[in-house]
C-alpha positions as CSV (number, residue, x, y, z in Angstrom):
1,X,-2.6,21.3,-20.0
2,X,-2.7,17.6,-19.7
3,X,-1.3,15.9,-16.4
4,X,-2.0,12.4,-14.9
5,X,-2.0,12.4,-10.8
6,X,-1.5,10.0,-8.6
7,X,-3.4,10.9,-5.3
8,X,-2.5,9.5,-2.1
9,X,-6.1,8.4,0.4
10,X,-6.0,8.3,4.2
11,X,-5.4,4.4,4.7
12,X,-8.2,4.7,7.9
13,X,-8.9,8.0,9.1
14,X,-10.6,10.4,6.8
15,X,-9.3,13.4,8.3
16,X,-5.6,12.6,6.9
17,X,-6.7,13.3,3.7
18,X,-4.2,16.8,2.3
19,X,-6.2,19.8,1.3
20,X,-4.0,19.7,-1.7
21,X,-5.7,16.0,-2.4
22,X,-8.7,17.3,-2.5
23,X,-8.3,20.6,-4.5
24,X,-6.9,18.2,-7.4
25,X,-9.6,15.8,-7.0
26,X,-12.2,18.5,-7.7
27,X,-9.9,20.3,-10.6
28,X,-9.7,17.3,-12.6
29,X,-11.3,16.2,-15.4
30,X,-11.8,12.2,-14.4
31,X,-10.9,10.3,-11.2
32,X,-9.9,6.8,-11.9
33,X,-10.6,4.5,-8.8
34,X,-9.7,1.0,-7.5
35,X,-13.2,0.5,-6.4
36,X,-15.6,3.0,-6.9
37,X,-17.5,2.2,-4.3
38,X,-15.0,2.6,-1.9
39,X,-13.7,6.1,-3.1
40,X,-17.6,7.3,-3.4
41,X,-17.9,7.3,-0.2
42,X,-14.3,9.7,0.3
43,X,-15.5,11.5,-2.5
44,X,-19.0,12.2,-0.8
45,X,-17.6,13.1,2.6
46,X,-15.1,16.1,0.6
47,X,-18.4,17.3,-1.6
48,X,-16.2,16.3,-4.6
49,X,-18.4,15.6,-7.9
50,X,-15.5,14.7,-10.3
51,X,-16.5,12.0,-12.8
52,X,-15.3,8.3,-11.6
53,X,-14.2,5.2,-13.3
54,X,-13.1,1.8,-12.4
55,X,-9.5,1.5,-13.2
56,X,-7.8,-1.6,-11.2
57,X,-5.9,-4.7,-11.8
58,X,-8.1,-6.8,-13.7
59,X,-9.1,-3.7,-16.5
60,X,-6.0,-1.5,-16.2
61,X,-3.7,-3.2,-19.4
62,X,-7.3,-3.2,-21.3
63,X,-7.6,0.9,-21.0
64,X,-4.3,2.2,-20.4
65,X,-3.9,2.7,-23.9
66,X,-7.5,4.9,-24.1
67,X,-6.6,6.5,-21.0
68,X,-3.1,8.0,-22.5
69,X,-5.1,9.0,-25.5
70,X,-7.4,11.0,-23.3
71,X,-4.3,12.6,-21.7
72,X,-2.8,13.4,-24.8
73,X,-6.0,15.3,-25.9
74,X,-5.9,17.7,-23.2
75,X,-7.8,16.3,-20.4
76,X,-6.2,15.9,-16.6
77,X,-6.8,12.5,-14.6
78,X,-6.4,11.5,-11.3
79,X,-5.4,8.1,-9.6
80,X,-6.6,6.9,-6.5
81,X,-7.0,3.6,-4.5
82,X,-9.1,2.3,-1.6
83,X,-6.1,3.3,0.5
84,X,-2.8,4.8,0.5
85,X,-0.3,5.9,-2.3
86,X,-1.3,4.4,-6.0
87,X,1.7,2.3,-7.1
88,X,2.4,1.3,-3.8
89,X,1.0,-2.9,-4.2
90,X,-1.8,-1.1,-5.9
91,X,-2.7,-0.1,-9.1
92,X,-0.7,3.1,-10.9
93,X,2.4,1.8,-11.8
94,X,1.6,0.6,-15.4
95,X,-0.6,4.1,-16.5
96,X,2.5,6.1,-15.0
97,X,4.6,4.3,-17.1
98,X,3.0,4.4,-20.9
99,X,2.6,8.3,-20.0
100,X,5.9,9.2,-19.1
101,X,6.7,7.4,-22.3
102,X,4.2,9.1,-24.2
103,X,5.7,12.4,-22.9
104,X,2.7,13.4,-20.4
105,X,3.3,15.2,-17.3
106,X,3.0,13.3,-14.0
107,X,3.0,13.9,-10.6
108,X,2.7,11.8,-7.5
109,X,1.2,14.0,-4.3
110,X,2.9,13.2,-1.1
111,X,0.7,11.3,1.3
112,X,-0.5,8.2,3.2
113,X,1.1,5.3,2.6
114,X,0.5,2.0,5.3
115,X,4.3,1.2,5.5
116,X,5.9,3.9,6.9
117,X,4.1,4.8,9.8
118,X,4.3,0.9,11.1
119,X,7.9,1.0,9.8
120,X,8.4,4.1,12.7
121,X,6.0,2.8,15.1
122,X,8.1,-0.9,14.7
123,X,10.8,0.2,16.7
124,X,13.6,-1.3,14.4
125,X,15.7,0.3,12.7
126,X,14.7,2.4,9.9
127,X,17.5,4.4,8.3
128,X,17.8,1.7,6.0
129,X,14.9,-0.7,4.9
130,X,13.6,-2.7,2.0
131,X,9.6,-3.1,0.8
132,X,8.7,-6.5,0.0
133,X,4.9,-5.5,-0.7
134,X,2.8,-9.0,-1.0
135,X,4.8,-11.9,-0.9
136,X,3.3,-14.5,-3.3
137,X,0.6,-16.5,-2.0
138,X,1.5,-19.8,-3.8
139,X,4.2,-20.2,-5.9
140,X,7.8,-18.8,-5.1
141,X,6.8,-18.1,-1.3
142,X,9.1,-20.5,-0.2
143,X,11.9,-19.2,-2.0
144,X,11.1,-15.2,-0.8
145,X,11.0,-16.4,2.5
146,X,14.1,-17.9,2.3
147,X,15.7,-15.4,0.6
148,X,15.0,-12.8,3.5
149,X,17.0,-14.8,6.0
150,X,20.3,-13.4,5.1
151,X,18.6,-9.9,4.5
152,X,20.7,-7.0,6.9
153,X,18.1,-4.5,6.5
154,X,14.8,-3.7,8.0
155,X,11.9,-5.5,5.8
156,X,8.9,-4.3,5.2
157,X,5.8,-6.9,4.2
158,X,1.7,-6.5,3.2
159,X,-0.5,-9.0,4.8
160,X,-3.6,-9.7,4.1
161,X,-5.0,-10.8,7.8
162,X,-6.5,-14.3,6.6
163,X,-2.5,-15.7,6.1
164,X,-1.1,-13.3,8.8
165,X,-0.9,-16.5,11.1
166,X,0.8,-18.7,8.2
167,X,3.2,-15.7,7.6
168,X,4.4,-15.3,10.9
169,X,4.6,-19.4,11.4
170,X,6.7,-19.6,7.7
171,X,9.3,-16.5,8.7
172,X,9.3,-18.0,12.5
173,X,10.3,-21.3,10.4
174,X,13.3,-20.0,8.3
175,X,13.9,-16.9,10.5
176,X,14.0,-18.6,14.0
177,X,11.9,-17.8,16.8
178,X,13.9,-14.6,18.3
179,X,13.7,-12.8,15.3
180,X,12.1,-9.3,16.0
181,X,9.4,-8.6,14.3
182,X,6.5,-5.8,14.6
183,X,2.7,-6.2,13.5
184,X,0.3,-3.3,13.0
185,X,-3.4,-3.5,11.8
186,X,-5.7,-0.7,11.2
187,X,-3.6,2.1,11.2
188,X,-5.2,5.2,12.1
189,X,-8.7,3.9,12.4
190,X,-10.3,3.2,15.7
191,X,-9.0,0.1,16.5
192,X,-5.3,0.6,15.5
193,X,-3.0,-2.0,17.3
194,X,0.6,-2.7,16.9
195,X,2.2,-5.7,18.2
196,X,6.0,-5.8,18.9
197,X,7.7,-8.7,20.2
198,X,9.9,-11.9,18.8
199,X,8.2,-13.9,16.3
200,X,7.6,-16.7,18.7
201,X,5.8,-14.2,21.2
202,X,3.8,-11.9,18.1
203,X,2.9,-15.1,16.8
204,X,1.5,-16.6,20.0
205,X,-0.5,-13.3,20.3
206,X,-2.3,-13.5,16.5
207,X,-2.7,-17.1,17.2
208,X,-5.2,-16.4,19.8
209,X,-7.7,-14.0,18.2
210,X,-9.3,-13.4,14.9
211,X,-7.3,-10.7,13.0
212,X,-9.3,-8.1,10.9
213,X,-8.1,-4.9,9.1
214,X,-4.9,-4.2,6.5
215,X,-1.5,-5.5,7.8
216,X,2.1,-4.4,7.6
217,X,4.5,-6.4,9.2
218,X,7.8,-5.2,9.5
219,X,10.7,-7.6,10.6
220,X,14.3,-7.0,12.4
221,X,16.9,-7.6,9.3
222,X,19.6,-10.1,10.3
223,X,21.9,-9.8,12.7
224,X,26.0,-9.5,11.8
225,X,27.6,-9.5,15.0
């Protein structure tokens, strides 16, 4: 019976990888991956031997259309990235899509995903929240930024840590200093920090060091009274 899966990957630590993950990974018939390099070495540390391919954003609108096929002719395939849930400001979204349409069964594992652990660590509210993934790097930023000034709830933004700096100076900009806003890096590896504060002070702290790892910033929506 045919199925596409799309299997969440610890975003740092190994060891929050789901025994479920890894019984599909090893059940399947082909593992598509981000980078393969990357999900080699996952793969090698579960003793999983599934086939691999590349499948990311560069080659995915080229092969969706084989990869449906392949579906379609009985085989199962499973989705992964170099961290976290596929779909989620990573590739997934497009292969889900043409195989729900072409009638193939799909399902999504529940897993790690960056956001909502530094969304709960943040300390702001999170009952109510929206996911602004990457905000563009050129064009339109402006207008993004500005348009989360009059956003009320909790928002949630990917970083990569080489404009973390020009982020937090842009949203500081249209947002105002006080603003409270919540950085975390490295989540669940080693060096996992989170850095809470107003964007004036969080700011002040990035400013000072080199940042390394994945980033999710997670800012205070506006105030109403």
């Amino acid at each position: 019976m045919s199925k596409l899966f799309l299997v969440p990957t610890p975003v740092g630590n190994l060891g929050d990888m789901t025994y479920r993950a890894v019984e599909v990974l090893r059940s399947v018939d082909l593992i598509l991956a981000e980078d393969t390099r990357t999900s080699r070495v996952l793969l090698n540390h579960y003793d999983i031997g599934t086939p691999l391919q590349s499948y990311h954003i560069f080659n995915e609108h080229q092969t969706v259309a084989g990869l449906v096929e392949r579906l379609l002719a009985g085989q199962t395939i499973a989705v992964v990235t170099d961290a976290g849930t596929p779909g989620i400001s990573d590739p997934g979204f497009l292969l889900v899509r043409e195989a729900v349409a072409a009638g193939v069964d799909v399902e999504c594992l529940p897993g790690a995903t960056a956001f909502v652990p530094a969304l709960i660590d943040s300390g702001l509210p999170c009952d109510r929240f929206v996911f602004e993934g990457f905000l563009p790097h050129k064009k339109g930023r402006q207008t993004a930024i500005s348009r989360l000034a009059d956003e009320e709830r909790t928002m949630v933004v990917y970083e990569s840590p080489y404009r973390l700096v020009k982020l937090l100076t842009e949203l500081s900009a249209v947002l105002g200093d006080d603003r409270r806003v919540s950085v975390s890096r490295e989540i669940s590896k080693l060096h996992a920090e989170t850095v809470r504060g107003t964007l004036a002070e969080v700011l002040a702290h990035f400013s000072q060091k080199e940042v390394k790892g994945e980033i999710v910033v997670i800012v205070s929506g506006k105030q109403t009274h």
